[in-house]
Backbone and ligand atoms as CSV (ligand in chain L), in Angstrom:
chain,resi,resn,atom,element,x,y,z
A,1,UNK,N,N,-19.213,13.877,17.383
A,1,UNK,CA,C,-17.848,13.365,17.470
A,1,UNK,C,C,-17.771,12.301,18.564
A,2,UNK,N,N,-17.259,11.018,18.575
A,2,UNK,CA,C,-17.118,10.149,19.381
A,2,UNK,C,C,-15.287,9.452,19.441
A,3,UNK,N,N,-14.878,9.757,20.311
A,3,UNK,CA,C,-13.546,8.887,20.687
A,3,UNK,C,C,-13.679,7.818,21.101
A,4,UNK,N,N,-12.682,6.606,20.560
A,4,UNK,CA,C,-12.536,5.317,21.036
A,4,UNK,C,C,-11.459,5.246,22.103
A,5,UNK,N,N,-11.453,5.648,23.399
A,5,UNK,CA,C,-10.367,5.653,24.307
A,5,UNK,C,C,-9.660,4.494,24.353
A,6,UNK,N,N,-8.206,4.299,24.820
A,6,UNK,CA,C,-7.628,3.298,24.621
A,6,UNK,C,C,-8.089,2.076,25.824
A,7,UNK,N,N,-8.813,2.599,26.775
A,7,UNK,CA,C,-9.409,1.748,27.978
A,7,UNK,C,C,-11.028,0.987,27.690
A,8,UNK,N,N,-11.839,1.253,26.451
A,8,UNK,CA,C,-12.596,0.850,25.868
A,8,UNK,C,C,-13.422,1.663,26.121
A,9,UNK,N,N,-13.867,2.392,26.490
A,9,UNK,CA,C,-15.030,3.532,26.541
A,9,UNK,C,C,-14.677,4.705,25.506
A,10,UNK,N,N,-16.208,4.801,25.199
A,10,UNK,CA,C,-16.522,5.855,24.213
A,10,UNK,C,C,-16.489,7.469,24.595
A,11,UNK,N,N,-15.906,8.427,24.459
A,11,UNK,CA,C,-16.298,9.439,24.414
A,11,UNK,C,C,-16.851,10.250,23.546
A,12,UNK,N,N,-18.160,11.067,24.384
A,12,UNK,CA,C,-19.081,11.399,23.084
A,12,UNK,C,C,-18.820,12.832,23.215
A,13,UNK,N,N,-19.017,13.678,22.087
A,13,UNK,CA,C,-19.551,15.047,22.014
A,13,UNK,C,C,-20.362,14.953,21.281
A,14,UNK,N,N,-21.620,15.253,21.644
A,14,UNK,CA,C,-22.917,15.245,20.797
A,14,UNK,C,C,-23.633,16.542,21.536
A,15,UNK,N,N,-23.420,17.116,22.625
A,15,UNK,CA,C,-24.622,18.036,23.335
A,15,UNK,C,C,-23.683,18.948,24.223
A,16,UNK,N,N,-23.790,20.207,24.612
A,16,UNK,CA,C,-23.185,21.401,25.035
A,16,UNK,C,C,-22.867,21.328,26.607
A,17,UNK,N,N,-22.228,21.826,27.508
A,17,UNK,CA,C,-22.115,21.614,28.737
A,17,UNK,C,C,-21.294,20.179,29.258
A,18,UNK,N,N,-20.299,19.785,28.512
A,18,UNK,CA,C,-19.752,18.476,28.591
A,18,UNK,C,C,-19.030,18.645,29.737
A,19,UNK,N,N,-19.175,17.617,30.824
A,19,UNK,CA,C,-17.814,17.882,32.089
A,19,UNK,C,C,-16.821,17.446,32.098
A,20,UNK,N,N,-16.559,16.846,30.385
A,20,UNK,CA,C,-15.152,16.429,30.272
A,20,UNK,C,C,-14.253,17.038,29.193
A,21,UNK,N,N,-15.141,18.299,28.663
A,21,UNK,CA,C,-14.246,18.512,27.428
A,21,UNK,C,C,-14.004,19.926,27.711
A,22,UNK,N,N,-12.938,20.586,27.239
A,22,UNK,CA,C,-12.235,21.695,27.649
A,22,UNK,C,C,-11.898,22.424,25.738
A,23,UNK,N,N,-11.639,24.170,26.107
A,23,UNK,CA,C,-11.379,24.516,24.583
A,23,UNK,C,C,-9.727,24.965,24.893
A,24,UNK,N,N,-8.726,24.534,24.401
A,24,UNK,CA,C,-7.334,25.133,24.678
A,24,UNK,C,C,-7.033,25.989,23.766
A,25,UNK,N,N,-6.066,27.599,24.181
A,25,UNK,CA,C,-5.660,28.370,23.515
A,25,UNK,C,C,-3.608,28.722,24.001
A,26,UNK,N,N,-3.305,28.509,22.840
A,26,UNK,CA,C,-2.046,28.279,23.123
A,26,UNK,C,C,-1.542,28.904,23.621
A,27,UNK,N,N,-0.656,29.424,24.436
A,27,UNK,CA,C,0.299,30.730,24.804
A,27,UNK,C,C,0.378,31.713,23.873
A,28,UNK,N,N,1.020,31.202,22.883
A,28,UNK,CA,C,1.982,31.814,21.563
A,28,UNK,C,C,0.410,32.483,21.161
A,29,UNK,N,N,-0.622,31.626,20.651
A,29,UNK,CA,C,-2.093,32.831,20.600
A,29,UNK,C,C,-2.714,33.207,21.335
A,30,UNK,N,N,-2.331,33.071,22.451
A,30,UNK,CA,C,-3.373,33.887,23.670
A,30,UNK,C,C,-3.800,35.388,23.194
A,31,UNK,N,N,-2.456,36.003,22.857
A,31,UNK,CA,C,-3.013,37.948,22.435
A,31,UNK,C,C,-3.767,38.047,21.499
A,32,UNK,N,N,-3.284,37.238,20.541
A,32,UNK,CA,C,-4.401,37.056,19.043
A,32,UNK,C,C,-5.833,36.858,19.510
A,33,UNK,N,N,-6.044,35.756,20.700
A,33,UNK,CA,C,-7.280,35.391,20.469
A,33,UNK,C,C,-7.863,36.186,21.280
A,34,UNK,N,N,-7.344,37.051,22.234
A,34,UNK,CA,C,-7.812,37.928,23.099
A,34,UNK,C,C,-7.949,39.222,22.312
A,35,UNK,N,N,-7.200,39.444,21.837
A,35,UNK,CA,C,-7.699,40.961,20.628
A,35,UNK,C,C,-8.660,40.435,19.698
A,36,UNK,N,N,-8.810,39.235,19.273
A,36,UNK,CA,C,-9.890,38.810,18.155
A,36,UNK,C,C,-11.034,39.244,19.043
A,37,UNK,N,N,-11.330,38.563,20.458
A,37,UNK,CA,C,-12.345,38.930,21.022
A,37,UNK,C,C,-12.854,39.910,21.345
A,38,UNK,N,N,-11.817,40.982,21.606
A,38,UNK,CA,C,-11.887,42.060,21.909
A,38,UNK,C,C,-12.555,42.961,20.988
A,39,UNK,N,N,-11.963,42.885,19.898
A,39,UNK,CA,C,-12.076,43.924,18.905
A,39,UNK,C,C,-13.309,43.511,17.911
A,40,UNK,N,N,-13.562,42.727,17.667
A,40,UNK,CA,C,-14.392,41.751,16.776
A,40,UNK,C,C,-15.601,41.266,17.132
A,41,UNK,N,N,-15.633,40.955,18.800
A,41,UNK,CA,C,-16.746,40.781,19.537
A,41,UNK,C,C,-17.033,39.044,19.181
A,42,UNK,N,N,-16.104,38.453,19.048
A,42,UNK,CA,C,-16.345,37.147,18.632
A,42,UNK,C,C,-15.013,35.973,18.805
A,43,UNK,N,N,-15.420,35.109,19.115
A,43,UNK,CA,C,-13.905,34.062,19.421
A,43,UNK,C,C,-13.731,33.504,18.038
A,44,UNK,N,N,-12.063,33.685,18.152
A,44,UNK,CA,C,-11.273,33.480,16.356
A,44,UNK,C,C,-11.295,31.559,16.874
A,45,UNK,N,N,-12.380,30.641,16.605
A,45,UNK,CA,C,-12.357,29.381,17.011
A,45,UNK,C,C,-11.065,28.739,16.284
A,46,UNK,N,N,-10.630,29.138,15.109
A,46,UNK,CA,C,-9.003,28.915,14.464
A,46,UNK,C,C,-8.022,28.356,15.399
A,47,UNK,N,N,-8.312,29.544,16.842
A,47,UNK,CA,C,-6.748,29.440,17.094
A,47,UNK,C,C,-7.344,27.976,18.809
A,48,UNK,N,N,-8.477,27.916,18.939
A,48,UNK,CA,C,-9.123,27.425,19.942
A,48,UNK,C,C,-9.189,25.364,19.350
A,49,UNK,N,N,-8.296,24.878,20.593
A,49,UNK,CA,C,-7.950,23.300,19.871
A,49,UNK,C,C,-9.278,22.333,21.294
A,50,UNK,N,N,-9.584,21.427,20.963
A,50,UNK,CA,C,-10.504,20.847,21.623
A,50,UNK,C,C,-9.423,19.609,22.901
A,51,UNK,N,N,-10.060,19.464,23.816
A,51,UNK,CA,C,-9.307,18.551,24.591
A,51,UNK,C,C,-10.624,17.696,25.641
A,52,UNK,N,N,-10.134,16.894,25.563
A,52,UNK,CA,C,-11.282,15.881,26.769
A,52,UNK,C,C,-10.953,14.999,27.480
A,53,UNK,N,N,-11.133,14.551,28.483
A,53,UNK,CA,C,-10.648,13.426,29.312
A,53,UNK,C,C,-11.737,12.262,29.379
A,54,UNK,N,N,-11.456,11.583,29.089
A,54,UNK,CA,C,-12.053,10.117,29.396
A,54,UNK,C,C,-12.675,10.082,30.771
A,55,UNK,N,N,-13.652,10.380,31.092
A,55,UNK,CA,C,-14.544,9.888,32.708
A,55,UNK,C,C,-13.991,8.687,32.802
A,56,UNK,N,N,-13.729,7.490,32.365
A,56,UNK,CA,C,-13.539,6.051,32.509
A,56,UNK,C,C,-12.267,5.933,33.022
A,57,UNK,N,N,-11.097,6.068,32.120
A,57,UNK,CA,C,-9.327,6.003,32.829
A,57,UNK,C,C,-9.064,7.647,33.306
A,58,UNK,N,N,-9.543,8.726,32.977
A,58,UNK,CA,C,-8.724,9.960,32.938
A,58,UNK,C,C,-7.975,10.628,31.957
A,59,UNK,N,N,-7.483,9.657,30.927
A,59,UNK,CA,C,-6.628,9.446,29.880
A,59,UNK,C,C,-6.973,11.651,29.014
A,60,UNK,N,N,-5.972,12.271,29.062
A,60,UNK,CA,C,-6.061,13.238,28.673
A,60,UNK,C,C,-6.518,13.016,27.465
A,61,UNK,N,N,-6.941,13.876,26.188
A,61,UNK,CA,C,-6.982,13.851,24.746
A,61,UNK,C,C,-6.805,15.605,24.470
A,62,UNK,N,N,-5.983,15.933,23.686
A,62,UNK,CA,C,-5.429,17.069,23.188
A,62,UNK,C,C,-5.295,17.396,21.890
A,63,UNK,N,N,-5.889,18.357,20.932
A,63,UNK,CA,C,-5.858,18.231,19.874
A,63,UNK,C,C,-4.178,19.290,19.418
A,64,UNK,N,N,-3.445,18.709,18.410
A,64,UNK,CA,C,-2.637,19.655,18.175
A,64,UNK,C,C,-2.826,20.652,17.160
A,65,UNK,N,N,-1.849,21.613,16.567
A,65,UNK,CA,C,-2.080,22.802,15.959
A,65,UNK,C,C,-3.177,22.156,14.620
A,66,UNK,N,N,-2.387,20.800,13.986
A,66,UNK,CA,C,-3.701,20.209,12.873
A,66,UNK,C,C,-4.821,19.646,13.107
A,67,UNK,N,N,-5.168,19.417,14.346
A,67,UNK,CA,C,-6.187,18.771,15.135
A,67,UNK,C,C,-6.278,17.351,15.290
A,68,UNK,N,N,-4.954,17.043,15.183
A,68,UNK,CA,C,-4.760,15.588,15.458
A,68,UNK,C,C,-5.701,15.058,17.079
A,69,UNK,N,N,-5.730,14.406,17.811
A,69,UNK,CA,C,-5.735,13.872,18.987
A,69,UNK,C,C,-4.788,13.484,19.816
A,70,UNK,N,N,-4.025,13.550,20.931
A,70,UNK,CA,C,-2.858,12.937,21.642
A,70,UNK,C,C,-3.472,12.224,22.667
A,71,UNK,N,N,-3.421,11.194,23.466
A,71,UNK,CA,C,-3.342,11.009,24.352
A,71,UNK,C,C,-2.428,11.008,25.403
A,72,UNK,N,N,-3.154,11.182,26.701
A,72,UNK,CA,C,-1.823,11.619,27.565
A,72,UNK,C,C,-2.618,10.772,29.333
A,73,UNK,N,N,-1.543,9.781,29.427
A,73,UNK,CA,C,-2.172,9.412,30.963
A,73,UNK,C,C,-1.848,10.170,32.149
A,74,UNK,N,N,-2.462,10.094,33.100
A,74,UNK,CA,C,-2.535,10.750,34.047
A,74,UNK,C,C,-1.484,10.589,35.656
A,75,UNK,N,N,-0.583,11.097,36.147
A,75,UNK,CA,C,-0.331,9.936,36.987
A,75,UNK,C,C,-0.721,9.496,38.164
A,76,UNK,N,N,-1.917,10.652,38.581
A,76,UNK,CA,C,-2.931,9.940,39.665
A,76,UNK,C,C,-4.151,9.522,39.106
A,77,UNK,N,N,-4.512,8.193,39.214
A,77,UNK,CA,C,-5.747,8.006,38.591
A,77,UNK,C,C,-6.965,8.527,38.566
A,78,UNK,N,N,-7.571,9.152,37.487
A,78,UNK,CA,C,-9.159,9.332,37.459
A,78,UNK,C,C,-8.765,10.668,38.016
A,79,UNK,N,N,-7.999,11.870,38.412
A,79,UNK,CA,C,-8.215,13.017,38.201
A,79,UNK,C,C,-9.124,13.913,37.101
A,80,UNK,N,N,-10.472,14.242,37.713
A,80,UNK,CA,C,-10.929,14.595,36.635
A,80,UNK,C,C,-10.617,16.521,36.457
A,81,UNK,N,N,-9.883,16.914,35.029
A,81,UNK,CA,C,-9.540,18.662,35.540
A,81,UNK,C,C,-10.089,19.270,34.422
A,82,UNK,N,N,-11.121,18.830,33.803
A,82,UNK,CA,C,-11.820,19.637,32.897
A,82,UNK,C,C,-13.121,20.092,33.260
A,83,UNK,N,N,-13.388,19.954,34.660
A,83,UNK,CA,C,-15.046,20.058,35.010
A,83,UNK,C,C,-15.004,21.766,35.150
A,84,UNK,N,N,-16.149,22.377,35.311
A,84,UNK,CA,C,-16.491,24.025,35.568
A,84,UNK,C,C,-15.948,24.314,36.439
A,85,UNK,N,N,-14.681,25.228,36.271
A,85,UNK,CA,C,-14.216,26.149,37.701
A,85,UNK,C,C,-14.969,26.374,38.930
A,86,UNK,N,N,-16.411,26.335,38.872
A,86,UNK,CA,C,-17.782,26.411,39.558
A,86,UNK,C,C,-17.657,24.955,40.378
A,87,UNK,N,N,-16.866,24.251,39.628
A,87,UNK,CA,C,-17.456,23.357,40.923
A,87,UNK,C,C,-18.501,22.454,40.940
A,88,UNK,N,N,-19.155,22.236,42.023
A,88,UNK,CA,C,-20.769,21.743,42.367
A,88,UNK,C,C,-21.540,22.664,42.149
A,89,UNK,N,N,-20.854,24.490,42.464
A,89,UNK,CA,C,-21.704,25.718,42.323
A,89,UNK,C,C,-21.949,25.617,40.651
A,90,UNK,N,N,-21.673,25.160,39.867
A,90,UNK,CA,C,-22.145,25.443,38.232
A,90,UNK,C,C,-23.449,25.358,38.376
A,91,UNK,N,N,-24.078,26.070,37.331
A,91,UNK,CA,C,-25.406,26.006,37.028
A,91,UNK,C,C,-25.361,25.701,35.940
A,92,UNK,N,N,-26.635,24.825,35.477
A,92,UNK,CA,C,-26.630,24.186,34.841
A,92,UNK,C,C,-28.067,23.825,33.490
A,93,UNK,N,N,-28.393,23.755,32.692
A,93,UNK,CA,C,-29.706,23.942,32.006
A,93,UNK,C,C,-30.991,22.953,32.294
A,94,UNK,N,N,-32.061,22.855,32.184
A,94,UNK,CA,C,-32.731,22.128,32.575
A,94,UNK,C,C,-33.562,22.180,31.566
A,95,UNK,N,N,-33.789,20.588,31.051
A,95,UNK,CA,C,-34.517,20.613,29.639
A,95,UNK,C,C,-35.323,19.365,29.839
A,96,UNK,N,N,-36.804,19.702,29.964
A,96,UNK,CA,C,-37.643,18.633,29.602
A,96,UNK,C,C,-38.274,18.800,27.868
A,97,UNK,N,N,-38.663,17.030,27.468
A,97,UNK,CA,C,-38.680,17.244,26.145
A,97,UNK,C,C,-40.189,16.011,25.920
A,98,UNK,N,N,-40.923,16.280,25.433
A,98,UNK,CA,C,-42.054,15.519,25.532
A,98,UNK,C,C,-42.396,15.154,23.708
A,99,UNK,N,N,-42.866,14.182,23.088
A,99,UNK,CA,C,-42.781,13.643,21.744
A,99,UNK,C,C,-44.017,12.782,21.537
A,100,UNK,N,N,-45.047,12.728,21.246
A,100,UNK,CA,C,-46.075,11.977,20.948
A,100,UNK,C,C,-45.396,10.720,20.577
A,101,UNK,N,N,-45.037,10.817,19.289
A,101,UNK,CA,C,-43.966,9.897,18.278
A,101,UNK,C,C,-42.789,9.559,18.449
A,102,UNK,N,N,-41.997,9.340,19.247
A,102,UNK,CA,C,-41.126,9.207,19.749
A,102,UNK,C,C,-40.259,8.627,18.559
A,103,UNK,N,N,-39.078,8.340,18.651
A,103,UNK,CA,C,-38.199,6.876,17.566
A,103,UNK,C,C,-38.509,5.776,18.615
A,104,UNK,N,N,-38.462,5.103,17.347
A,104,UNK,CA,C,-38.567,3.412,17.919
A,104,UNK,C,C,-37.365,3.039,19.112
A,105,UNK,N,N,-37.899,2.723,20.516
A,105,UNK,CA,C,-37.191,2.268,21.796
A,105,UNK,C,C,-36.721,3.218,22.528
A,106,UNK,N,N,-37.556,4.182,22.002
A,106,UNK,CA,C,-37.259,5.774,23.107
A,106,UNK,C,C,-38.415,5.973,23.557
A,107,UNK,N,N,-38.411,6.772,25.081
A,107,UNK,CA,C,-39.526,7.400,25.656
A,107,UNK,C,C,-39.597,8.328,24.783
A,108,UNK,N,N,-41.088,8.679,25.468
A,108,UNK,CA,C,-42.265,10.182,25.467
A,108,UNK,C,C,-41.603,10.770,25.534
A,109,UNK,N,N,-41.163,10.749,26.878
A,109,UNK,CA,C,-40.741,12.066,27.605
A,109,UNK,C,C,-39.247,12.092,28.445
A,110,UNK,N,N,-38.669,12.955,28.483
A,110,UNK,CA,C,-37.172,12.879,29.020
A,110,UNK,C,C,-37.116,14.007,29.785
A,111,UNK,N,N,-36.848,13.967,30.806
A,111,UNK,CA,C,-36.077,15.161,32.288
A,111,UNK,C,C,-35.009,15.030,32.147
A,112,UNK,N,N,-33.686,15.951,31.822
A,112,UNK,CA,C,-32.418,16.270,32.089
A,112,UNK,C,C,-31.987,17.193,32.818
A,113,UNK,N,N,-31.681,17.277,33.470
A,113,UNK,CA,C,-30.763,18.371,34.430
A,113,UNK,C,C,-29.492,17.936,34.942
A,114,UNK,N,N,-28.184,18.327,34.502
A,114,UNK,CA,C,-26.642,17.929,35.087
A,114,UNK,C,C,-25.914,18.639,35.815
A,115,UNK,N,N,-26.977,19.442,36.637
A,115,UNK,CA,C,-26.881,20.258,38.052
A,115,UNK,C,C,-26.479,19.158,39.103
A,116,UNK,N,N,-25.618,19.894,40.047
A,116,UNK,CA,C,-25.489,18.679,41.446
A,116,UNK,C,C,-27.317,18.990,42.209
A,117,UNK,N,N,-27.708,17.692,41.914
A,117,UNK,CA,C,-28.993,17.617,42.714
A,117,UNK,C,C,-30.200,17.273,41.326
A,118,UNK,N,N,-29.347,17.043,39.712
A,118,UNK,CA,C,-30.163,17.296,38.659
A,118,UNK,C,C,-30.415,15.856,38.551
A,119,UNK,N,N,-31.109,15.235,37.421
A,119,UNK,CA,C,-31.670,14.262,37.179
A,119,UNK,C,C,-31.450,13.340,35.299
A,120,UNK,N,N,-31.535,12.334,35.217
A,120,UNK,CA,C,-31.746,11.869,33.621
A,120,UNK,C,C,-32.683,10.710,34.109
A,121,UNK,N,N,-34.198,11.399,33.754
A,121,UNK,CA,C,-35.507,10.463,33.982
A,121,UNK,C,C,-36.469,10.489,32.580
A,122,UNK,N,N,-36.892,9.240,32.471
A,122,UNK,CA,C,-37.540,8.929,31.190
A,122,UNK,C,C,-39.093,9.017,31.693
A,123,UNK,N,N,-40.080,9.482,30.808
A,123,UNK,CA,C,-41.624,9.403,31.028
A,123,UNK,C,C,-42.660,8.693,30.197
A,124,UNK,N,N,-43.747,8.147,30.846
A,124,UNK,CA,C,-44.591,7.529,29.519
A,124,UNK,C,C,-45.881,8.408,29.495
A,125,UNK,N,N,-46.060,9.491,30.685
A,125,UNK,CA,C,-47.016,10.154,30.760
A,125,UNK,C,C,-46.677,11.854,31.166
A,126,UNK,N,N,-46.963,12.833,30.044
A,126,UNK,CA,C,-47.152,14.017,30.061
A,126,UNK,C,C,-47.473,14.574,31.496
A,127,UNK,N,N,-48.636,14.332,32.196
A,127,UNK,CA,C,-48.711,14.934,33.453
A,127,UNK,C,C,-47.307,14.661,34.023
A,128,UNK,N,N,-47.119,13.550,34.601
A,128,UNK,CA,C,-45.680,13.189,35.416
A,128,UNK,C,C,-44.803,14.147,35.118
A,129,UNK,N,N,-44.337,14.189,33.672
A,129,UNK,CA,C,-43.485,14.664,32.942
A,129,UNK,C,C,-43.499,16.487,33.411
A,130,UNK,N,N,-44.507,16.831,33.272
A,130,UNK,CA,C,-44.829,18.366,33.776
A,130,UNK,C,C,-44.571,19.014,35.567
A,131,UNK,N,N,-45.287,17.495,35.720
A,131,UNK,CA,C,-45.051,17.739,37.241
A,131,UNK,C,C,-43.570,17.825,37.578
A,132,UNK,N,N,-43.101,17.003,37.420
A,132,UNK,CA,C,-41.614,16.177,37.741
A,132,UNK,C,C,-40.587,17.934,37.759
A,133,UNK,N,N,-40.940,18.399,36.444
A,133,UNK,CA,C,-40.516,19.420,35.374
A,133,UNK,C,C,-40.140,20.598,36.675
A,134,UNK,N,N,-41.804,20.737,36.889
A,134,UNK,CA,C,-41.625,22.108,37.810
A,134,UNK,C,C,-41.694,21.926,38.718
A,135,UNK,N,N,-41.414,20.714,39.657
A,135,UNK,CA,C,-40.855,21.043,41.168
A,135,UNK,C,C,-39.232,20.632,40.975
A,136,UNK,N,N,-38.744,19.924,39.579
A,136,UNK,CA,C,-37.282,20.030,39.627
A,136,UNK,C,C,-36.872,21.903,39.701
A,137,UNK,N,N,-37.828,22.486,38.808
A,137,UNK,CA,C,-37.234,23.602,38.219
A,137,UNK,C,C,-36.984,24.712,39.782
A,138,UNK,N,N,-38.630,24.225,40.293
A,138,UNK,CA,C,-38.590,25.188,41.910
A,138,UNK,C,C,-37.646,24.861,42.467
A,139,UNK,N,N,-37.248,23.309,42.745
A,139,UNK,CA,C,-35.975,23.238,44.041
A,139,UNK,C,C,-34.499,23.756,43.162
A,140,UNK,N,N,-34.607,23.722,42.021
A,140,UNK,CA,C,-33.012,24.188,41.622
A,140,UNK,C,C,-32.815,25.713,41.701
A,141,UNK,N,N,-34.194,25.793,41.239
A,141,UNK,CA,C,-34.138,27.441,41.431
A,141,UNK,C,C,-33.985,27.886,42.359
A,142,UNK,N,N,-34.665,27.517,43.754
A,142,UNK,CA,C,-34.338,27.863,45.023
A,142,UNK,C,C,-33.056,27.847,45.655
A,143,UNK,N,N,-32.109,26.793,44.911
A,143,UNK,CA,C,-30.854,26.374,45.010
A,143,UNK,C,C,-29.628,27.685,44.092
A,144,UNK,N,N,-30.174,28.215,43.161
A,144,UNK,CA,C,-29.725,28.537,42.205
A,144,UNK,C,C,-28.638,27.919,41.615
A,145,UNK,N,N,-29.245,26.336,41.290
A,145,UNK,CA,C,-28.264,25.847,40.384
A,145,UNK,C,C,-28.821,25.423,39.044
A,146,UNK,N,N,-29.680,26.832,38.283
A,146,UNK,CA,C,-30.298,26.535,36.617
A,146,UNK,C,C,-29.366,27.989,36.313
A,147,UNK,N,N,-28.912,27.580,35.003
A,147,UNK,CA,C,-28.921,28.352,33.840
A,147,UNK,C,C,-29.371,29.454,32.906
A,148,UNK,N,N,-30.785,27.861,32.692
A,148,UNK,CA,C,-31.541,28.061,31.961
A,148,UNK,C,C,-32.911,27.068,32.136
A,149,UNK,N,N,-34.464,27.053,31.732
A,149,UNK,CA,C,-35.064,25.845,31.710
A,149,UNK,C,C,-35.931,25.985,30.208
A,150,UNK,N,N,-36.290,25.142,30.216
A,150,UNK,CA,C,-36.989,24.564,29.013
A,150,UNK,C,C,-38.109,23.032,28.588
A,151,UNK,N,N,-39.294,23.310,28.743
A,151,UNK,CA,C,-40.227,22.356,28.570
A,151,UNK,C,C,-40.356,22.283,27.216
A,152,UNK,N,N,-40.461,21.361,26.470
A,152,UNK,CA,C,-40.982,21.589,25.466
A,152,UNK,C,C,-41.858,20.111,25.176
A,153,UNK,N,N,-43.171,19.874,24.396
A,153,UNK,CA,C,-43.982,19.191,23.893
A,153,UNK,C,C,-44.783,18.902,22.064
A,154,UNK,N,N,-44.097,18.257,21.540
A,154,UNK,CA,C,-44.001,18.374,20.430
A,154,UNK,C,C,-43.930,19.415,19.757
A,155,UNK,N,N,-42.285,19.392,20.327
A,155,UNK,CA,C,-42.040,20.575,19.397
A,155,UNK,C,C,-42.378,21.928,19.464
A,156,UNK,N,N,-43.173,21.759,20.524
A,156,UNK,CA,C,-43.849,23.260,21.474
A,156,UNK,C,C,-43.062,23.782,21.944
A,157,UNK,N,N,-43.013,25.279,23.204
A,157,UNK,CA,C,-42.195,25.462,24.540
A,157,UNK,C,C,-43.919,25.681,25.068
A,158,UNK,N,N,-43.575,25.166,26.325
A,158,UNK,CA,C,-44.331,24.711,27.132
A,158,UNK,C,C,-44.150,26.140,28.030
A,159,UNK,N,N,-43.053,25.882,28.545
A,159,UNK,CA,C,-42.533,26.599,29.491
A,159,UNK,C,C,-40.531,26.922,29.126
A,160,UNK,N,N,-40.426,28.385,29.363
A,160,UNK,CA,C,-39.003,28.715,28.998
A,160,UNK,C,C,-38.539,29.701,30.392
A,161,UNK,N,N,-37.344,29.942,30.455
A,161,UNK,CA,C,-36.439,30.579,31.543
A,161,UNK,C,C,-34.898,30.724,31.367
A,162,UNK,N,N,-34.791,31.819,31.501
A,162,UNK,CA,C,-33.176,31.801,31.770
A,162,UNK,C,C,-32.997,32.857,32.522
A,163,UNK,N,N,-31.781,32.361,32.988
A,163,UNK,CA,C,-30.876,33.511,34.007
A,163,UNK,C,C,-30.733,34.853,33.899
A,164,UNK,N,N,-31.012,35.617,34.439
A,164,UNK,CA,C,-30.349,36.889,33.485
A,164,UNK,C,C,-28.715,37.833,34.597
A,165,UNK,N,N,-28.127,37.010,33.949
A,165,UNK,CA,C,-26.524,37.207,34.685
A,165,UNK,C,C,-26.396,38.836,34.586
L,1,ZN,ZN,ZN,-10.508,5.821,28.843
């Protein structure tokens, strides 16, 4: 899903952990969706409407009961209020991804982490890529700001981790 904000920037949803997009549940269904969860063991996504703010102006976006879009400006600029209650404390996933074959005008290899202290680094060489990998993974870990981690090399797991909350 991509929005054309009215300030010219794109907003994307393409990948999980977004720090600008939020799930809203209305008042009027709050009990519904809280007994759906409850009882069912699962969120009724029905009653759950999508909302995001533009990183660029702030510009709210709100979906209504049909899932239209609204926009809504802000009146202090660039308030951003959809990021993790967490803060800087969020933790966050850490995914290296390594590709012989890459698509045409993409790296090998890619480091992501959107931890405070995380990284978006491109590789042309596997060692680097490994290295880079696990002393990001040691200092976040030491930090405890991972999730989760994940190496992977065509299509391999290299190396896997997660939290256990
Ligand atoms: Zn905007």
């Amino acid at each position: 899903m991509k929005i054309a904000c009215h300030c010219g920037a794109v907003i994307v949803d393409q990948t999980d952990f977004l720090s600008y997009k939020a799930y809203v549940v209305a008042d009027r269904d709050w009990e519904d969706f809280v007994d759906a969860s409850e009882s069912k063991g699962r969120i009724d996504s029905s009653l759950v409407r999508l909302s995001y703010q533009c990183p660029q102006c702030g510009r709210l976006y709100v979906e209504d009961a049909s899932r239209e879009l609204h926009a809504f400006i802000p009146d202090e600029h660039k308030v951003q209020v959809l990021g993790s209650s967490e803060g800087v404390d969020w933790r966050a996933p850490l995914i290296g991804s390594w590709n012989d074959r890459p698509y045409a005008g993409q790296a090998k290899g890619h480091l992501w982490c959107d931890a405070d202290g995380g990284t978006s680094t491109e590789f042309d060489d596997w060692e680097q890529l490994e290295l880079a990998y696990q002393a990001l993974f040691k200092r976040l870990r030491e930090s405890d700001r991972l999730r989760s981690a994940l190496l992977r090399k065509n299509g391999q797991d290299v190396h896997s981790w997660a939290c256990k909350a």
